[in-house]
C-alpha positions as CSV (number, residue, x, y, z in Angstrom):
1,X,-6.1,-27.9,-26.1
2,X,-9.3,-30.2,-26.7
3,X,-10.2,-32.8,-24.3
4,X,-8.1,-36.2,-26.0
5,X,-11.4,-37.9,-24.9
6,X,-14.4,-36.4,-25.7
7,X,-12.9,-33.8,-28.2
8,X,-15.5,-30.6,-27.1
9,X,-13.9,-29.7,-23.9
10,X,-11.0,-28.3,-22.8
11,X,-8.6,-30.2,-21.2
12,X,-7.7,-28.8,-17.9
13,X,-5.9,-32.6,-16.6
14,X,-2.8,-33.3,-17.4
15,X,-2.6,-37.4,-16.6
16,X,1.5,-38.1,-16.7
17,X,2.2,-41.8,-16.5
18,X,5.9,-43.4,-15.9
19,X,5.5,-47.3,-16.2
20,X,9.1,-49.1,-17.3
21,X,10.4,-45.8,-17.9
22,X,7.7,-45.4,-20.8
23,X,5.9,-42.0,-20.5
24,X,2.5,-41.4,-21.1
25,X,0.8,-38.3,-21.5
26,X,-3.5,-37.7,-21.3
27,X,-4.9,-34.5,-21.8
28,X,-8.6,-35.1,-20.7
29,X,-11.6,-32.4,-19.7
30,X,-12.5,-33.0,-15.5
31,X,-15.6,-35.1,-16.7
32,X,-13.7,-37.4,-18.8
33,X,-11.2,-37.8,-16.6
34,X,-13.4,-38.5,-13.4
35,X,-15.1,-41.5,-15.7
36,X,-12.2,-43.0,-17.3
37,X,-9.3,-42.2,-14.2
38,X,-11.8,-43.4,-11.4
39,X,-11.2,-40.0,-10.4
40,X,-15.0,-39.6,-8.7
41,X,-13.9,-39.6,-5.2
42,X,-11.4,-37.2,-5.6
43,X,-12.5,-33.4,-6.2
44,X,-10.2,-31.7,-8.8
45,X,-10.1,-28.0,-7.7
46,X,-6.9,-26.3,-8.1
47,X,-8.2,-22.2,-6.3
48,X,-5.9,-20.3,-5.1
49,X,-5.2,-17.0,-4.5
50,X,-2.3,-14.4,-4.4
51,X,-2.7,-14.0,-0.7
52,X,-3.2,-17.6,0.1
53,X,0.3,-17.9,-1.5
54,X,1.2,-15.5,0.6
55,X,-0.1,-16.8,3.6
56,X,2.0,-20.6,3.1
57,X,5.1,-18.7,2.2
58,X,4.7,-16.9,5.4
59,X,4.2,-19.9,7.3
60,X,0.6,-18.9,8.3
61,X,-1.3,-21.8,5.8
62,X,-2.4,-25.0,6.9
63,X,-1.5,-27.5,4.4
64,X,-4.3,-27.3,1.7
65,X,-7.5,-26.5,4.4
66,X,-7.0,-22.9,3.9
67,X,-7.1,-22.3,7.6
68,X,-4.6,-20.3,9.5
69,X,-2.8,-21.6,12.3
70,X,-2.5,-18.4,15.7
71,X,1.3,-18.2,16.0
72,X,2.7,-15.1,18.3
73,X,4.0,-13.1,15.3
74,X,0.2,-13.0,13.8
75,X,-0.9,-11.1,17.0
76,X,1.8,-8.2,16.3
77,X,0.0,-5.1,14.8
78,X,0.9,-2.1,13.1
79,X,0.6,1.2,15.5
80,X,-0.5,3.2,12.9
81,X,-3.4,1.2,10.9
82,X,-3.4,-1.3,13.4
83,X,-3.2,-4.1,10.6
84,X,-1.8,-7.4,12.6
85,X,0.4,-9.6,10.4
86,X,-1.7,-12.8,10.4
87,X,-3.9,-10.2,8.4
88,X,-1.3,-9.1,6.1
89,X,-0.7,-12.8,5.3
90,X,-4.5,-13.5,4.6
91,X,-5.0,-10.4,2.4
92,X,-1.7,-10.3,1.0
93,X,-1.3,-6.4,1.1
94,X,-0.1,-3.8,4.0
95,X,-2.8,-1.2,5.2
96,X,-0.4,1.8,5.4
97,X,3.6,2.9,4.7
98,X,4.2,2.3,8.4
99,X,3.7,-1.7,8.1
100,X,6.5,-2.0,6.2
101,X,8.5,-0.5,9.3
102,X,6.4,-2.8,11.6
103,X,7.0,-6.1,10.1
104,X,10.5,-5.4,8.1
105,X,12.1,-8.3,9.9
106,X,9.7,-10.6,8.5
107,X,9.8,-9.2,5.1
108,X,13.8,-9.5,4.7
109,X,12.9,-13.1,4.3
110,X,9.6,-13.1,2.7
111,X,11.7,-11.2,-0.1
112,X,14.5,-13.6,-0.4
113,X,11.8,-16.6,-0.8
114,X,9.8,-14.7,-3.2
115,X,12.5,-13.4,-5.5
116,X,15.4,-14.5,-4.1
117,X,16.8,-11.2,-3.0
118,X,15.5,-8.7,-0.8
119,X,16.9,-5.7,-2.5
120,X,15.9,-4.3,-5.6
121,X,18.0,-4.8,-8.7
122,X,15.8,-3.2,-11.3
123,X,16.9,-1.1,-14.5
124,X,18.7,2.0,-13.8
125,X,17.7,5.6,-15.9
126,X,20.8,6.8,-17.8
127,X,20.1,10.2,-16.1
128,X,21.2,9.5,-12.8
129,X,22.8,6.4,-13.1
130,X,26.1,7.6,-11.9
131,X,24.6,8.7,-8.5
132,X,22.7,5.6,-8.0
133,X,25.9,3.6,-8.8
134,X,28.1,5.4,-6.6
135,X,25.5,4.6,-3.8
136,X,25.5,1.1,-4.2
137,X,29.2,0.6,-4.4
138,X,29.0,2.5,-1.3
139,X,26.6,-0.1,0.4
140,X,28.9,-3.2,-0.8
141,X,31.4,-1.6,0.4
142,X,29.9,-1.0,4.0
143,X,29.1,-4.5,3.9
144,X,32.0,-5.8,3.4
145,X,33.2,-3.8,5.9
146,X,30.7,-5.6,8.8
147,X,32.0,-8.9,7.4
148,X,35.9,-7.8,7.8
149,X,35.3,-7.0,10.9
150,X,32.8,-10.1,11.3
151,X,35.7,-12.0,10.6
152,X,38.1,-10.0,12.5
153,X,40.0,-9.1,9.2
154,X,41.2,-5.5,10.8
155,X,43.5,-5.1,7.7
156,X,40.9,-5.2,5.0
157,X,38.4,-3.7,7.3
158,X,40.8,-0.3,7.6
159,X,41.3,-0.3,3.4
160,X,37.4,-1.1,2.9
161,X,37.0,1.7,5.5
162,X,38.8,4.2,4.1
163,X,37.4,3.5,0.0
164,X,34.5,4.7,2.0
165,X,35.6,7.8,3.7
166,X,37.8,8.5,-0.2
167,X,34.1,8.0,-1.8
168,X,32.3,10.3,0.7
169,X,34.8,13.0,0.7
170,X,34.1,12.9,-3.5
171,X,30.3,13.6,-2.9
172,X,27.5,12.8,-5.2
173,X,29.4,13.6,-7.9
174,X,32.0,11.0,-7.8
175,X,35.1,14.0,-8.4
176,X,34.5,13.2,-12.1
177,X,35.4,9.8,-11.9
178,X,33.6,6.7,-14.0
């Protein structure tokens, strides 16, 4: 899209006005829009980077200065790689498998911000899908257990806990159930 101004530009500001519930739309290059906006004062720059995402999700950015505030947590380091986490949230990246270990009770949450769950719900092979199926009714049904018992539920707790001893007892294979 053109600048609406000068017409040889691109337009990279997007100028929404609201006056009397009457919209307004400008599409205008940074040049036109710093002379006709009054925009001069104001620098238009709009860089960021995965890890700086990363970094204000994890609590470590400092509103848009790009500095990164020294909280306890950013002093804990991985004892393999030695990567500390304030790191991890400026780079955006772990420096070895063992991190993930190191800093997975941070992550839980990281995960549910980022995607909204912390557990993978990706496509499932045919081949295989069975197993993999079996395993994660098995996991719903161990949590449900924990809340049963959470909730002091012993009755549902014992039939949760023994679907789970009927599906173990089946093995992998299910006992050729679908």
């Amino acid at each position: 899209m053109l600048c609406e101004n000068c017409h040889k530009k691109p337009a990279t500001v997007h100028i929404t006005k609201i006056i009397n519930d009457q919209q307004t739309e400008q599409h205008l290059c940074e040049e036109c829009a710093r002379e006709q906006q009054g925009l001069s004062d104001i620098s238009i720059e709009l860089n960021f980077s995965i890890p700086q995402l990363l970094a204000s999700l994890l609590g470590q950015g400092d509103n848009l200065s790009g500095k990164l505030s020294v909280q306890p947590l950013a002093m804990r380091r991985c004892p393999t790689c030695s990567l500390s986490y304030k790191r991890f949230g400026q780079e955006g990246k772990f420096g070895c498998r063992n991190c993930y270990r190191e800093f997975a009770d941070r992550l839980d949450p990281l995960f549910r911000k980022i995607h909204g769950n912390s557990r993978h719900m990706g496509k499932v092979p045919i081949r295989g899908s069975h197993a993999l199926n079996r395993k994660r009714q098995l996991e719903d049904l161990r949590t449900e257990l924990q809340a049963a018992v959470g909730q002091e539920d012993y009755e549902l707790a014992a039939v949760l806990r023994d679907r789970i001893r009927d599906m173990e007892e089946q093995g992998p294979s299910g006992g050729g159930e679908q």
